[in-house]
C-alpha positions in Angstrom: -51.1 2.6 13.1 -49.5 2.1 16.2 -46.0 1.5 14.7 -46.4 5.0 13.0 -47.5 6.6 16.3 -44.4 5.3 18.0 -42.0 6.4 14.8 -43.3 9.7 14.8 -43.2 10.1 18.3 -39.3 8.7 17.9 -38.0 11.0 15.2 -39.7 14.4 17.4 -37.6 13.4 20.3 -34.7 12.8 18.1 -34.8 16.2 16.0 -36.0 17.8 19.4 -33.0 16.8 20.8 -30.4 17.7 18.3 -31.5 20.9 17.9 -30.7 21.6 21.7 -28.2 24.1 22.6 -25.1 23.0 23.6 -23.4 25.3 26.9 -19.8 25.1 28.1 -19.8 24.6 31.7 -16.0 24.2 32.8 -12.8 25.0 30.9 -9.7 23.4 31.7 -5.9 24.2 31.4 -3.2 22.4 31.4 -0.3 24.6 32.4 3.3 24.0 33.9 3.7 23.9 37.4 6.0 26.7 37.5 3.4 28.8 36.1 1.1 28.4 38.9 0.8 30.1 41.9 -1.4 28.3 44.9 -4.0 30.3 47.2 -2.8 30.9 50.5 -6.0 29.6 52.2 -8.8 27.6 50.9 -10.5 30.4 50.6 -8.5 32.6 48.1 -7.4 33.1 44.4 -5.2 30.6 41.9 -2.7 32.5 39.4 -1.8 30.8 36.3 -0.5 31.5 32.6 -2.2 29.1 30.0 0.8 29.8 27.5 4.4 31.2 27.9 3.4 34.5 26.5 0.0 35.0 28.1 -0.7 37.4 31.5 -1.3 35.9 34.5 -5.1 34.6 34.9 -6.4 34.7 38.8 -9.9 33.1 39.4 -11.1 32.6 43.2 -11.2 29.1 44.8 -13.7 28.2 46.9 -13.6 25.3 49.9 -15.3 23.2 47.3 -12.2 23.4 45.2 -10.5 19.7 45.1 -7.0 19.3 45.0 -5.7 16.4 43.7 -2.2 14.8 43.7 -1.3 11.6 41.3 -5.4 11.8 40.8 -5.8 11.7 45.1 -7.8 13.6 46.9 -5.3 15.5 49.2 -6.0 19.1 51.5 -4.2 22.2 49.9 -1.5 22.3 52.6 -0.6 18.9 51.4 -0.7 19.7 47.8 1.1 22.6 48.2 4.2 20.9 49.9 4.0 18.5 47.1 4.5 20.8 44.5 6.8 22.5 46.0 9.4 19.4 46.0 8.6 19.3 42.0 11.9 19.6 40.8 11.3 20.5 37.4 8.6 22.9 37.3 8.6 23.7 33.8 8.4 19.6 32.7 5.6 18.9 35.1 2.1 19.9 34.5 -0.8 20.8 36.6 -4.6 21.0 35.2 -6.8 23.4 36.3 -10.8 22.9 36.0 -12.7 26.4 36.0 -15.8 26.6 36.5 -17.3 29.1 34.1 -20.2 30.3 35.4 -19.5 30.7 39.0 -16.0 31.7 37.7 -14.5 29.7 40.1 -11.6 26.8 39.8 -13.2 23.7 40.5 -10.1 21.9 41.0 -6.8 21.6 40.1 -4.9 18.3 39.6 -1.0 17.1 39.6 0.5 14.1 38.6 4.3 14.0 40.5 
């Protein structure tokens, strides 16, 4: 009886838990580093195109937004000269995290 308790119990929390809603939280792009263009301050906007023939995308970031540089934590003055002394742009890729919900960019990494 007990067994049959416990396997009953097991299979709820099993079909319980597939039927749960799965939610997007971030989204992240990988883009080319000439199509990116850096906030100002650290508290400002990003500008990015996803695609060669897509607009311009600007989402705010926040001074929670990381930036990291060859997966280093690094402050956005520093990551900014950094990819500024990219050579070629269009071969090197940043990814940006954005943070759906707050609609904010989370971080945005580059690997030099």
């Amino acid at each position: 009886m007990r067994i049959k308790t416990l396997f009953i119990a097991a299979l709820a929390t099993v079909s319980f838990a597939a039927s749960a809603e799965n939610y997007i939280i971030s989204q992240a792009y990988e883009i080319a580093v000439d199509g990116l263009r850096l906030p100002g301050n650290v508290v400002g906007s990003v500008s990015f195109k996803d695609c060669d023939i897509c607009e311009m995308q600007t989402v705010r970031v926040t001074t929670d937004t990381r930036y990291l540089l060859n997966n280093r934590d690094v402050s956005l003055a520093d990551f900014k000269k950094a990819v500024s002394s990219i050579v070629d742009k269009k071969s090197n890729i940043a990814t940006v995290i954005h943070h759906l919900a707050s609609d904010s960019i989370v971080a945005v990494h580059v690997v030099k």
